[in-house]
C-alpha positions as CSV (number, residue, x, y, z in Angstrom):
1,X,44.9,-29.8,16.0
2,X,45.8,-31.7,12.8
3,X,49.4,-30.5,10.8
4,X,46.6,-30.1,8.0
5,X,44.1,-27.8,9.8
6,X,47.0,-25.6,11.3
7,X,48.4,-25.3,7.7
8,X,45.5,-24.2,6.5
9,X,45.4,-21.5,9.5
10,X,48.6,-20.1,8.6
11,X,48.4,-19.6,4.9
12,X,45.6,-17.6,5.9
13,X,47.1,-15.7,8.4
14,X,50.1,-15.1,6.3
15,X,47.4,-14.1,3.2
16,X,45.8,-11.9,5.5
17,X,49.3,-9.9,6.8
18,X,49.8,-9.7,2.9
19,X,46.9,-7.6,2.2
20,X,47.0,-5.9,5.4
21,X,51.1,-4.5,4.3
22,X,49.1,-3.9,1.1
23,X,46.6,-1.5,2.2
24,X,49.4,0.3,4.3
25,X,51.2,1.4,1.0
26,X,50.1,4.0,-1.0
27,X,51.0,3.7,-4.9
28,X,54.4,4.8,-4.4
29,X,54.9,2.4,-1.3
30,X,55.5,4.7,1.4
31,X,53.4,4.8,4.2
32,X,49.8,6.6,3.6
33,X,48.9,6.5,7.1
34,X,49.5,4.9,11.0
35,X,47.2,2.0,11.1
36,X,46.9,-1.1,13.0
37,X,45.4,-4.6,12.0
38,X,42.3,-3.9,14.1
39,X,41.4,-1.0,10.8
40,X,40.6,-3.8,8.5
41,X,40.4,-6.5,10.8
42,X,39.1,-9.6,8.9
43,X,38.4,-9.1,5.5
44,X,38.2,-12.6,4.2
45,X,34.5,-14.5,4.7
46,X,35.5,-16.6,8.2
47,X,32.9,-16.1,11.2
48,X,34.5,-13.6,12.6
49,X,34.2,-11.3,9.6
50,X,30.5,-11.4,10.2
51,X,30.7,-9.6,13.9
52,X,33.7,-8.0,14.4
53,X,33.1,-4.4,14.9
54,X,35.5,-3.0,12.2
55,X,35.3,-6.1,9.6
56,X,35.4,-5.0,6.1
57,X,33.0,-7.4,4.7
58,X,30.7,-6.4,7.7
59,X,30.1,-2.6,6.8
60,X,30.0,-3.5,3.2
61,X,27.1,-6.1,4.2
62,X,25.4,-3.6,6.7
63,X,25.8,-0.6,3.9
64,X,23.8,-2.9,1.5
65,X,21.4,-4.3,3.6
66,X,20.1,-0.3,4.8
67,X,19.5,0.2,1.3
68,X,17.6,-2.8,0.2
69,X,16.1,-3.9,2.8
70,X,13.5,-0.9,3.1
71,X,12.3,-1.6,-0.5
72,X,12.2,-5.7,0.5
73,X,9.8,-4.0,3.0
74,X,7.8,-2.7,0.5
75,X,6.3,-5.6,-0.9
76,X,4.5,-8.2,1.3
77,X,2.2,-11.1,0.9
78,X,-0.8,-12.0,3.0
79,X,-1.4,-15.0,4.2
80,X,-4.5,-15.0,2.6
81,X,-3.4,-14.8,-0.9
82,X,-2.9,-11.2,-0.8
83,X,-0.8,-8.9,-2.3
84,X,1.1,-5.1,-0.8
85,X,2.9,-3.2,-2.9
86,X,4.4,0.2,-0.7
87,X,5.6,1.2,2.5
88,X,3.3,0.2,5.6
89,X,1.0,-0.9,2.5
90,X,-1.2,-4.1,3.8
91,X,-3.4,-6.8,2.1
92,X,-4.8,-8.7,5.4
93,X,-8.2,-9.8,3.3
94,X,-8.4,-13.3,0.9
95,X,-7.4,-12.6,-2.7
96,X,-6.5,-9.1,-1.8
97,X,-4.4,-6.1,-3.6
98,X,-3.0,-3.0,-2.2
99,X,-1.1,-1.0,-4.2
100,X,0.5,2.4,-2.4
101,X,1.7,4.0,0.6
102,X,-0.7,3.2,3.5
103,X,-3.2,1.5,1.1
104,X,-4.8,-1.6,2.8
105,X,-7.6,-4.0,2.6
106,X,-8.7,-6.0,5.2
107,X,-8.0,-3.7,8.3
108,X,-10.8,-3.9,10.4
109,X,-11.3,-0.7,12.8
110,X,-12.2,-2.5,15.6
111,X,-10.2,-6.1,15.1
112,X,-13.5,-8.3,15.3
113,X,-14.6,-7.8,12.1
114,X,-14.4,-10.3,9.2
115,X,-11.5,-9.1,6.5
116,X,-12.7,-7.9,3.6
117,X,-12.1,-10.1,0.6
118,X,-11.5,-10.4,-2.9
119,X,-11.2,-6.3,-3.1
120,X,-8.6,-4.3,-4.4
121,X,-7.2,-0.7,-3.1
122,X,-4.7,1.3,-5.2
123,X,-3.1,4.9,-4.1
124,X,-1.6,6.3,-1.3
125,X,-4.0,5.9,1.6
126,X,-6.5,3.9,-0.4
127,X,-8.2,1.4,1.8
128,X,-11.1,-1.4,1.7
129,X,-12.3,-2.0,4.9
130,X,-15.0,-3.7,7.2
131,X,-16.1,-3.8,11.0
132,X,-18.5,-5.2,13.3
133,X,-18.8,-1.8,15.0
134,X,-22.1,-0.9,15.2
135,X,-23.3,-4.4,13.3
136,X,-24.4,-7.8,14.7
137,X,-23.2,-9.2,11.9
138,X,-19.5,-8.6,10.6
139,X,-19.6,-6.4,7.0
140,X,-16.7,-7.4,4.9
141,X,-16.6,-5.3,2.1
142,X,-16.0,-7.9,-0.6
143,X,-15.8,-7.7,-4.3
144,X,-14.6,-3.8,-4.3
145,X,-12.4,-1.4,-5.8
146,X,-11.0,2.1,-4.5
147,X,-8.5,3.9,-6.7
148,X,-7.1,7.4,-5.8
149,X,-5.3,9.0,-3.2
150,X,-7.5,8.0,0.1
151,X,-10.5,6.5,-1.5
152,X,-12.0,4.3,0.8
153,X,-14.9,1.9,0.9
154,X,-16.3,0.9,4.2
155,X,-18.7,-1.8,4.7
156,X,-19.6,-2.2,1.1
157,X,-19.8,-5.3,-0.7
158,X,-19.9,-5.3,-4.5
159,X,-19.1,-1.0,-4.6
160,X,-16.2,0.7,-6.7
161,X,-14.8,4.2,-6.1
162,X,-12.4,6.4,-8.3
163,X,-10.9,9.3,-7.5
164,X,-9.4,11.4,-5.2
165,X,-11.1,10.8,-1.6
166,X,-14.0,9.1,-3.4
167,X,-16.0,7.1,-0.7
168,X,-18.3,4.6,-0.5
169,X,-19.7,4.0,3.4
170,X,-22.1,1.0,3.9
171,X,-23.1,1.1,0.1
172,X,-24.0,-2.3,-1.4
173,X,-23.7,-2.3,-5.1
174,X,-22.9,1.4,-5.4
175,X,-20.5,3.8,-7.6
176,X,-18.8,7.0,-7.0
177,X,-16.4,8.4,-9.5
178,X,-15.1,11.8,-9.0
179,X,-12.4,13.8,-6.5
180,X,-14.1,13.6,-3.3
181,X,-17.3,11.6,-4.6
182,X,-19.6,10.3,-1.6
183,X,-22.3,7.4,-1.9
184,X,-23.7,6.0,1.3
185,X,-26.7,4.0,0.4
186,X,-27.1,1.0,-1.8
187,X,-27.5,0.8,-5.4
188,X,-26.6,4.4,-5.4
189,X,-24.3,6.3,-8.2
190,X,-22.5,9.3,-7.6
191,X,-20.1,11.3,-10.5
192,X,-18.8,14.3,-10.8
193,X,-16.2,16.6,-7.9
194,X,-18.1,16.5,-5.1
195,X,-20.6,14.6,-6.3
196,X,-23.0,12.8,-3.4
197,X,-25.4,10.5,-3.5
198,X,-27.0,9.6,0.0
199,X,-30.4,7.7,-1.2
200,X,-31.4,4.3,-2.0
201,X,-31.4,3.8,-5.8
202,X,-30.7,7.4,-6.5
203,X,-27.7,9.0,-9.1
204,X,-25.8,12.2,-8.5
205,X,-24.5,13.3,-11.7
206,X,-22.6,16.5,-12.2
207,X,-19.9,18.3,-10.0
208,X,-21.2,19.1,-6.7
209,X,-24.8,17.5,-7.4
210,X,-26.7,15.5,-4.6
211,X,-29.4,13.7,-4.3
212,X,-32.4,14.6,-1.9
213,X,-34.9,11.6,-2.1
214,X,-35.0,7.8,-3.0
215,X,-35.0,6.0,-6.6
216,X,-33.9,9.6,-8.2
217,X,-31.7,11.0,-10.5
218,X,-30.3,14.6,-9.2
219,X,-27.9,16.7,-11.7
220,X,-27.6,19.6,-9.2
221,X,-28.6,20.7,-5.4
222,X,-30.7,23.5,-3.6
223,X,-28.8,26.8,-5.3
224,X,-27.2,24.5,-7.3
225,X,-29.8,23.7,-10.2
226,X,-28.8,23.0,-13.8
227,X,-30.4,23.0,-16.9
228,X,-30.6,19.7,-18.8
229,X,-30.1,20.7,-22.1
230,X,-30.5,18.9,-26.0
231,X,-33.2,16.6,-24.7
232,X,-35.6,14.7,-27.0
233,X,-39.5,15.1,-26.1
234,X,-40.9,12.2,-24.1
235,X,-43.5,9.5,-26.4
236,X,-45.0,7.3,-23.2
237,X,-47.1,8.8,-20.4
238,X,-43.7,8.3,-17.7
239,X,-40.8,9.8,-20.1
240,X,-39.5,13.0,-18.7
């Protein structure tokens, strides 16, 4: 060993017995308490500060990594361009955004599906999803949007959903905008609470209303009928 490298050794030993005589004192230099080196150990950034099981700068590093680390956790990005924000959030889908706790797009149920793509899913529980389940070919839900606490489009390309639960399942270019708002066929519109709309081309509109036929507009259901009020009379032969 060089004179050089064990000088450098024993200032910082000698340091190190400095502080440690330190740390014995209390402010009016009597003894605060029976302690040996191994208490503080190494408090000075050598290798051994890193592992030794009563370090100093070891608990201060552990202590701060428990409390960021969980909200590093929270924010992930896909390798597909995607963006989480929350705890177990995920974005597995191209150009994707998930914004909440447990929101996700681009899970597939079944893990043989194609990810869904260039959708976004905001609230705890919100999710945009596709599978190959019970298709030959994969559905990807691409292009969507579901905002609220679990809303959740499945297997719907082009489809947006708001609200609370809101769903849209295997509904191309369809809407639903309400707490607990259902739409299930394509180019179908449901708003309203409990709005559903679960026909081609047809529009629920008004809480609880659903559609019972295709290319329709319902604003009600069987024992749930509603006037439609302040409407102007009809000038061609197909006004209603």
């Amino acid at each position: 060993m060089s004179d050089n490298k064990k000088g450098q050794i024993d200032a910082f030993q000698e340091h190190q017995k400095f502080i440690f005589e330190s740390l014995k004192k209390s402010k009016d230099n009597k003894p605060e308490k029976k302690c040996s080196e191994s208490d503080i150990d190494v408090i000075f950034t050598t290798p051994e500060s890193y592992t030794s099981p009563n370090s100093v700068l070891r608990s201060a590093l552990f202590g701060l990594v428990e409390k960021v680390y969980p909200h590093l956790q929270a924010v992930k990005i896909g390798t597909g361009q995607g963006l989480a924000v929350g705890s177990t959030a995920n974005a597995g889908g191209i150009n994707s955004l998930a914004i909440g706790k447990d929101a996700s797009v681009g899970i597939r149920e079944d893990g043989t599906g194609q990810y869904s793509t260039n959708s976004i899913a905001i609230g705890n529980g919100a999710a945009v999803t596709g599978s190959t389940t019970t298709h030959t070919t994969p559905d990807t839900s691409k292009n969507s949007i579901a905002i609220g606490t679990n809303a959740n489009i499945y297997d719907s390309d082009s489809s947006i959903v708001i609200g609370d639960g809101a769903r849209a399942m295997r509904a191309n270019n369809s809407v639903a905008i309400g707490t607990n708002s259902y739409v299930n066929k394509q180019n179908s519109t449901a708003i309203g609470v409990g709005a559903n709309s679960n026909h081609t081309g047809s529009t629920a509109i008004g809480a609880n209303s659903k559609t019972d036929r295709d290319n329709s507009v319902s604003f009600g259901s069987t024992g749930n009928e509603k006037q439609l009020t302040n409407v102007a009379a009809g000038t061609q032969a197909t006004d209603a």
